[in-house]
Residue, then its C-alpha position, 0 to 999 in steps of 0.5 A: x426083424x425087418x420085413x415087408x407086409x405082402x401088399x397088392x398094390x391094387x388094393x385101396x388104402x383101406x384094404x391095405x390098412x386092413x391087412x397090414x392091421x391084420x398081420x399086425x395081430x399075427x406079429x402081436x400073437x407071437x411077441x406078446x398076446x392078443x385077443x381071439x376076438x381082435x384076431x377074428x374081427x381082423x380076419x373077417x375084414x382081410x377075406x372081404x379084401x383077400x375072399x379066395x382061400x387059395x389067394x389067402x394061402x399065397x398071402x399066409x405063406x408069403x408072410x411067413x417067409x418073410x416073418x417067420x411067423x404063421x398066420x394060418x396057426x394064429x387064426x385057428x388058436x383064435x377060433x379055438x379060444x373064446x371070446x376075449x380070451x387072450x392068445x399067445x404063440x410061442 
């Protein structure tokens, strides 16, 4: 599937890197699995670039469209898992 990551192009290069890294693991939770502590720590650093929840809806739903995959779904399986525990959506 050929998409494109929602980037602001106001973002520094590392912000970028840190969302891309972050839907990355959204793309990993689907396909294979991930880790619930990898898909959290990647949180973490997208809302210190994207701190509003409603700008965070806007980037969730833009990448779903384009994806296919829910970033939303994602990070709520990871908050119910633990730790280490590995994720997987089918």
């Amino acid at each position: 599937m050929e998409y494109h990551y929602p980037i602001d192009p106001d973002w520094s290069t590392e912000e970028v890197i840190n969302v891309v890294e972050f839907f990355q693991l959204v793309e990993q939770a689907y396909e294979k699995d991930v880790r619930a502590d990898q898909v959290l720590d990647q949180y973490k650093l997208l809302k210190q670039v994207v701190p509003s929840k409603a700008e965070e809806k806007t980037l969730f739903k833009d990448f779903e469209k384009q994806s296919g995959y829910v970033p939303y779904k994602v990070v709520q399986a990871a908050k119910q898992a633990d730790g280490s525990e590995k994720i997987y959506l089918r």
